[in-house]
C-alpha positions in Angstrom: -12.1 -26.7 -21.9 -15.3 -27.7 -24.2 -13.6 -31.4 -24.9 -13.7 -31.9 -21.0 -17.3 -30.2 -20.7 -18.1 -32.8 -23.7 -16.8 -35.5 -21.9 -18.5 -34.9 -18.6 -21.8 -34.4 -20.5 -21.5 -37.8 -22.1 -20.2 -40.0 -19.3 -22.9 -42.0 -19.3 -22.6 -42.9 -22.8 -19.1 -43.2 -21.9 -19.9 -45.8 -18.9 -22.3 -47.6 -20.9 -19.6 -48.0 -24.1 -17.4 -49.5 -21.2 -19.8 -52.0 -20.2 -20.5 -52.9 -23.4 -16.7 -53.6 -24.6 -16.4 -55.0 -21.0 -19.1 -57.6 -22.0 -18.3 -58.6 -25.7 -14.6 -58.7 -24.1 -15.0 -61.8 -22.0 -18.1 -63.0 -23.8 -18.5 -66.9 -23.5 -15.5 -66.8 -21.3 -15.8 -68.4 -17.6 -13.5 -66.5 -16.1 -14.4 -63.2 -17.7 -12.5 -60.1 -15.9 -10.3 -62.6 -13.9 -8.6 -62.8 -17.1 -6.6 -59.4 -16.5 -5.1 -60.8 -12.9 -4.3 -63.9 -14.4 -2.8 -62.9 -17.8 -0.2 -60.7 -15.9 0.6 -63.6 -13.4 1.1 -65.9 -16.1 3.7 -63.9 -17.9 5.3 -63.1 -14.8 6.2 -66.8 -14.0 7.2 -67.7 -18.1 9.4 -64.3 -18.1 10.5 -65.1 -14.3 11.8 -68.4 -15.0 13.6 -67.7 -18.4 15.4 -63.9 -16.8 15.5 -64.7 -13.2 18.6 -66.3 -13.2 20.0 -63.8 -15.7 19.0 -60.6 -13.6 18.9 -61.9 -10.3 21.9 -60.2 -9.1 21.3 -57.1 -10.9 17.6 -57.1 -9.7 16.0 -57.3 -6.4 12.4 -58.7 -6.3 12.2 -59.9 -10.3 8.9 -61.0 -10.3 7.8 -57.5 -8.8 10.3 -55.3 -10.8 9.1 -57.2 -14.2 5.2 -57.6 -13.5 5.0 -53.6 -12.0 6.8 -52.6 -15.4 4.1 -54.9 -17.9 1.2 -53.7 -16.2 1.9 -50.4 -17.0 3.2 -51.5 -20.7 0.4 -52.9 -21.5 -1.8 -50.3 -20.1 -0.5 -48.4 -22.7 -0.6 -51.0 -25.8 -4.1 -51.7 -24.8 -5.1 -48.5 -24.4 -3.7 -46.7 -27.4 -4.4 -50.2 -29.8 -8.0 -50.1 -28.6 -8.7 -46.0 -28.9 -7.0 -46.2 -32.1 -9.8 -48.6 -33.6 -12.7 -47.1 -31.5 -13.9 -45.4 -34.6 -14.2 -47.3 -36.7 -15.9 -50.0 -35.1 -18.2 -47.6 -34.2 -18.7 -46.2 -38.0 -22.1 -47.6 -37.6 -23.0 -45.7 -34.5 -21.0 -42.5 -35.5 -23.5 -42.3 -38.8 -26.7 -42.3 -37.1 -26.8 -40.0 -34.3 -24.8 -36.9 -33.2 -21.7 -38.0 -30.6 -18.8 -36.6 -30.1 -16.8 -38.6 -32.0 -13.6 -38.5 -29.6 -16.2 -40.2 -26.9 -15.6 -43.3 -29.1 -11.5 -43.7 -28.7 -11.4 -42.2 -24.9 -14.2 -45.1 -24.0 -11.7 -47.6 -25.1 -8.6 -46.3 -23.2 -11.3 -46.1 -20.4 -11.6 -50.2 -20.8 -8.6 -50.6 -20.3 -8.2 -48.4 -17.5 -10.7 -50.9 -15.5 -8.5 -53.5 -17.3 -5.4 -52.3 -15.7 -6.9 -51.7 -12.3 -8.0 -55.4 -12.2 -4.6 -56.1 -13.5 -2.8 -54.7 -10.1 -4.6 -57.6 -8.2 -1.8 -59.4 -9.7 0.8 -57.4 -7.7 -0.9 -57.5 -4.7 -0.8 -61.5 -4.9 2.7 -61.3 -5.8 3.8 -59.1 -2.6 1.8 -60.8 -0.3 3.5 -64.4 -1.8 6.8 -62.7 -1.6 6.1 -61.0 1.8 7.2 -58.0 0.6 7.1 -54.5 2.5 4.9 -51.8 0.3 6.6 -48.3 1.4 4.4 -45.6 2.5 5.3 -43.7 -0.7 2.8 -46.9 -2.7 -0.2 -45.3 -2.0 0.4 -42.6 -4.5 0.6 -45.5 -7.1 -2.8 -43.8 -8.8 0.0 -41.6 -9.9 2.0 -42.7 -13.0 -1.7 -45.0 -13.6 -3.3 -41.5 -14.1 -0.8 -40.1 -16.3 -0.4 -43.2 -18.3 -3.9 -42.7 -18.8 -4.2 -39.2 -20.0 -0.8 -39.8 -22.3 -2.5 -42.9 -23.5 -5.7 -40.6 -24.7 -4.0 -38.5 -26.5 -2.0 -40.9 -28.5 -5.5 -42.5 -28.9 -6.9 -39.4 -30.4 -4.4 -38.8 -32.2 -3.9 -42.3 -34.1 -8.2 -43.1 -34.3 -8.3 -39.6 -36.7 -5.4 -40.7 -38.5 -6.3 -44.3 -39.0 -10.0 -43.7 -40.9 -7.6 -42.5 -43.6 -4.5 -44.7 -43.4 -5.8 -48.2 -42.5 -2.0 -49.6 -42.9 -1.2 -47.7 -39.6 -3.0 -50.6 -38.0 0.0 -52.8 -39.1 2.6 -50.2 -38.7 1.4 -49.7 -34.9 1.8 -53.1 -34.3 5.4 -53.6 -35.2 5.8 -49.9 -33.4 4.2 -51.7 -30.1 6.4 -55.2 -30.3 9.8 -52.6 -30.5 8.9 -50.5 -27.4 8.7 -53.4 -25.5 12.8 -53.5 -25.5 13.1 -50.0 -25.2 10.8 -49.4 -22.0 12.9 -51.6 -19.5 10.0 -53.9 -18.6 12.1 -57.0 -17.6 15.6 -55.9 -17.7 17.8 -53.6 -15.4 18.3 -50.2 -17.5 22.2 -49.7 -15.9 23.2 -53.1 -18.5 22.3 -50.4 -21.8 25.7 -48.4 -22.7 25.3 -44.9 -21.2 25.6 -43.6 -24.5 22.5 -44.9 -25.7 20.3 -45.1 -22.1 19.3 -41.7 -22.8 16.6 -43.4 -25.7 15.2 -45.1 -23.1 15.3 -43.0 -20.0 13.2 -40.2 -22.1 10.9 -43.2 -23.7 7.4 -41.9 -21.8 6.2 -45.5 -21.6 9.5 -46.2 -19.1 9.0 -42.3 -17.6 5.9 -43.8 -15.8 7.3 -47.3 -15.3 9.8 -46.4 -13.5 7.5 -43.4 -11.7 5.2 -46.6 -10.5 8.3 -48.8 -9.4 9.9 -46.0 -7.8 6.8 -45.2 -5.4 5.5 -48.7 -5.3 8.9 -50.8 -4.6 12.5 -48.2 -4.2 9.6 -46.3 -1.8 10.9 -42.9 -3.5 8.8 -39.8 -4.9 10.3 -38.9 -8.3 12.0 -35.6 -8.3 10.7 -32.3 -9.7 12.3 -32.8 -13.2 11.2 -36.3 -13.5 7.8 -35.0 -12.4 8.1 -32.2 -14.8 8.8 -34.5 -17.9 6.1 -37.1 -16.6 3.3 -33.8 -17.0 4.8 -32.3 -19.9 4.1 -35.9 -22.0 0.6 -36.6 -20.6 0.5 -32.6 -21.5 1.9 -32.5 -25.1 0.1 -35.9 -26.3 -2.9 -34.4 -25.1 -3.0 -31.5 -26.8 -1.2 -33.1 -30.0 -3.9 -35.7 -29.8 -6.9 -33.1 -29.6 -5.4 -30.8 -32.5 -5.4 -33.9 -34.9 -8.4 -35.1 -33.9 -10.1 -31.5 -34.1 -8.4 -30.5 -37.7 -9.7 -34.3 -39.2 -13.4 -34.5 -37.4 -15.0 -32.9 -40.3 -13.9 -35.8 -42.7 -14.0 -38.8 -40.6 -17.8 -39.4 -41.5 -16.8 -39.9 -45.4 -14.5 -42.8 -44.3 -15.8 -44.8 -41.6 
């Protein structure tokens, strides 16, 4: 309860650490935020054009399918790459005055929440081009976005306490990020992986909430109670996880940084 307290205390530190990443982000850059609606839309049309014709009987509405599934993908590798450097690019800040130093990797997975919301312009433009029907179940989209979010904290917490110590987890996290990318079913039908093996991926949490999103936002479908139940219980566990971590290596952080 006190880490949510905390964080309500300090959410204006919180909003201005946001503006300032926001700011250094797209500094110099003339299209600034635009950036995250037309990053997505690029990608869509390289990815399109190379798997279309692969997929195309196998998937309806490719360019939707793929660009619903790397939004939320790279929610999460922004969000958890980002919160796992927040503190020490803050070392500076962390040193000086009294913060609570979990304020620092939860403002960066807050960037790229606003990140990701921009990003969804991209599927609007995309099922407006496409004339494509949004089912009434879409406007719960806000959904799987929020749990993504809060699962995405937790990992943060969890890998900004660890990384102070271990600075090769920066690396290691990397090659970790490039391999989920073929295990969370972002441009590719999950009924072509052996049933043997789809269970890897069916209980991967990064393609438990991109398949949450496309099932509200394009099959027009409200996950049942045990997908529900497994969605919580991962934003739940990497939460807690996350906080422990972060709580048992606090004390030591400031000899590192």
């Amino acid at each position: 309860m006190k880490f949510f307290v905390e964080i309500f205390r300090y959410r204006e530190l919180l909003r201005e650490l946001v503006k300032r990443d926001l700011k250094v982000k797209y500094r110099r850059s003339a299209l600034g935020i635009l950036w995250s609606v037309f990053n997505p839309l690029l990608f869509m049309m390289v990815t399109t054009f190379i798997f279309s014709a692969m997929f195309k009987n196998q998937i309806e509405n490719f360019p939707l399918y793929f660009l619903s599934g790397q939004i939320i993908y790279a929610f999460f590798a922004e969000a958890t790459g980002q919160a796992q450097m927040g503190l020490i690019e803050n070392g500076a800040l962390i040193k000086k005055v009294y913060i609570p130093k979990y304020i620092f990797p939860i403002s960066k997975a807050c960037l790229s929440l606003v990140n990701t919301l921009f990003s969804l312009v991209a599927v609007v433009l995309i099922i407006l081009f496409m004339r494509f029907e949004l089912p009434p179940t879409s406007i719960l989209f806000f959904i799987p976005i929020l749990l993504m979010f809060m699962f995405s904290i937790g990992i943060g917490l969890l890998l900004s306490s660890l990384t102070v110590f271990y600075r090769d987890i920066i690396h290691i996290y990397s090659v970790v990020l490039s391999v989920l990318t073929f295990f969370s079913a972002t441009f590719y039908p999950i009924e072509i992986i052996p049933e043997e093996v789809r269970g890897v991926i069916e209980y991967n949490p990064i393609y438990v909430y991109i398949s949450y999103f496309r099932d509200l936002v394009l099959n027009g479908q409200i996950p049942d109670a045990y997908h529900n139940l497994i969605a919580i219980s991962y934003c739940m566990a990497s939460m807690v996880i996350g906080y422990m971590v972060f709580r048992k290596n606090e004390n030591k952080i400031l000899l590192y940084i």
